[in-house]
C-alpha positions in Angstrom: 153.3 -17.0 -6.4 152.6 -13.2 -7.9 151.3 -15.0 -10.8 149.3 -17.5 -9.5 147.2 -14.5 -7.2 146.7 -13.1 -10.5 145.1 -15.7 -11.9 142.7 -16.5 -9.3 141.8 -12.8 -9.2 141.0 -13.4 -12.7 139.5 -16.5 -12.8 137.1 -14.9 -10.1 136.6 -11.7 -12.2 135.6 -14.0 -15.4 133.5 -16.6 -13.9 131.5 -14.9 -11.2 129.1 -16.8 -9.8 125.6 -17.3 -11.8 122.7 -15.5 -10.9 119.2 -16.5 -11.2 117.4 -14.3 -13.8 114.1 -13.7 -15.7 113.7 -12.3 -19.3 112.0 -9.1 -19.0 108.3 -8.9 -19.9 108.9 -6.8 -23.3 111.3 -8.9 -24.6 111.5 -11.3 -26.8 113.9 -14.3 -27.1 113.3 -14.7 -30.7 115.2 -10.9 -30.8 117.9 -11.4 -28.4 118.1 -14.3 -25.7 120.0 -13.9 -22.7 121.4 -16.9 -21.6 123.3 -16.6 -18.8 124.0 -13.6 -15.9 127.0 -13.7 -13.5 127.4 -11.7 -10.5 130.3 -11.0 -8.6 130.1 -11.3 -5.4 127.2 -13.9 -5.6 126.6 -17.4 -3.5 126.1 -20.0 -6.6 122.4 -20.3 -7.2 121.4 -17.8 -4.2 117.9 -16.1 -5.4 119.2 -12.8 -4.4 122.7 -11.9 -4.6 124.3 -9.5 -1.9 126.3 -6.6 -2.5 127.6 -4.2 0.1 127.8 -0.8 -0.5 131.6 0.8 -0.6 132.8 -2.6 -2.3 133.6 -3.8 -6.0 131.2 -5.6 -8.0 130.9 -6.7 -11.7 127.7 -8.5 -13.5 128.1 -10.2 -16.4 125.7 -12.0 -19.2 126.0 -14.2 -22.5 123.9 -13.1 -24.9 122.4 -14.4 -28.5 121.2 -11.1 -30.6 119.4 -12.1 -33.8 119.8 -9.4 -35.4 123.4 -7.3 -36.4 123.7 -3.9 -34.9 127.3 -1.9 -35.9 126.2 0.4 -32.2 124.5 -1.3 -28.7 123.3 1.2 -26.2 122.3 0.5 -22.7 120.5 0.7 -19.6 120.4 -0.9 -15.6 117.6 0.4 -14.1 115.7 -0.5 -10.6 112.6 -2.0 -11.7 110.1 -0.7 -8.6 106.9 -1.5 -8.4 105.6 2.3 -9.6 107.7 2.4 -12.6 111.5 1.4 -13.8 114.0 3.9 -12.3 117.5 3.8 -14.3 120.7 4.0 -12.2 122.3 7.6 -13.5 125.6 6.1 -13.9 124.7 3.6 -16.1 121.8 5.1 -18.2 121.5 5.4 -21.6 125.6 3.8 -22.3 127.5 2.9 -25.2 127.7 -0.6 -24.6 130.1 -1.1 -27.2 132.5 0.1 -24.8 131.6 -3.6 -22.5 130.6 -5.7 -25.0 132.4 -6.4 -29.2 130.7 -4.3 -31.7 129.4 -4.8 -34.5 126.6 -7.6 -33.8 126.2 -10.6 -35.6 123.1 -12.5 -36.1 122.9 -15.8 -34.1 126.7 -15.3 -32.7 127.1 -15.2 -28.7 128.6 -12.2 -26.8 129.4 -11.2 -23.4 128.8 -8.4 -21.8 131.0 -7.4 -18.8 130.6 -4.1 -16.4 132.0 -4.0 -12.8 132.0 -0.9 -10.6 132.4 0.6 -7.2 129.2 0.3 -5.5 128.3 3.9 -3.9 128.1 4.2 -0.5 125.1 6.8 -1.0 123.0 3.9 -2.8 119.9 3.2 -0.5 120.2 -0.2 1.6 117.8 -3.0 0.4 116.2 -5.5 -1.7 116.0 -4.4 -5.3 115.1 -6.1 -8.8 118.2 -4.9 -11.2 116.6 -5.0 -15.1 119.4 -4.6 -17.7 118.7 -3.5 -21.3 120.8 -3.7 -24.0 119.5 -2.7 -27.5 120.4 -1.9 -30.9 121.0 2.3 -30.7 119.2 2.4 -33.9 116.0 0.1 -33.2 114.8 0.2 -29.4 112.6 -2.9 -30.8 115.9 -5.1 -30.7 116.6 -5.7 -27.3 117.6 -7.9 -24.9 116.4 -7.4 -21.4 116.7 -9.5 -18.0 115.9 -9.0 -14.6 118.1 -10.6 -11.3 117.4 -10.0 -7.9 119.9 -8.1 -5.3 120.4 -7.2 -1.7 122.6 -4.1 -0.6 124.3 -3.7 2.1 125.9 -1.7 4.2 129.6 -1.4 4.6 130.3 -3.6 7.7 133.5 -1.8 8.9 131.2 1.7 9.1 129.3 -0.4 11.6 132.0 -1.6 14.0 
């Protein structure tokens, strides 16, 4: 039984649900095309995907670089409406550390990151935008943006 837990935990941790997404506006899918983004916890096909504050979540996204890179750094930011705000704990990363390195031309990756969302993150909706580019070339990037709603903790509020 042990086992079987385990691999539904898994299974949850490896498919997350997808998330709806938009290539960012200074990227380019000749470069690097992203072609898929999972978010865990996320209702299949929701527009927004809600994450509570206090709880575990993980994003994930399939990727086609066209160009090799032996280092991948990047960024999640909050892309407001007076300017993109990068999250401090995820800001300027070695993304080699989430995803294989080297690149290869043309070859698919995954990139997966989970974390403890902080109960000190502001309630709301936000537009996430994830880069990921080459560390030595800023011009090779891949960059996508997916809607998300945070919430508050429900047993703070009982």
């Amino acid at each position: 039984m042990k086992v079987y837990i385990f691999c539904l935990a898994l299974f949850g941790v490896a498919f997350g649900e997808v998330a709806k997404f938009t290539r960012c506006d200074e990227s380019n899918d000749d470069i690097c095309e992203v072609k898929e983004v999972r978010v865990t916890p996320c209702n299949a096909g929701a527009a927004t995907c809600a994450l509570t504050l206090g709880s575990e979540s993980s994003i994930e996204f399939d990727f086609v670089p066209k160009f090799a890179a032996s280092q991948l750094t990047s960024t999640l930011f909050w892309a407001s409406p007076g300017g993109d705000v990068p999250f401090s704990e995820f800001s300027n990363v070695a993304a080699c550390a989430y995803t294989s390195c080297p690149t290869q031309p043309d070859v698919q990756q995954q990139l997966a990151y989970s974390l403890r969302l902080s109960k000190k993150l502001p309630t709301g909706k936000f537009t996430f935008k994830w880069q990921l580019w080459d560390a030595n070339d800023k011009s090779k990037k891949c960059c996508f943006k997916t809607n998300v709603k945070l919430l508050k903790d429900r047993k703070t509020h009982k």
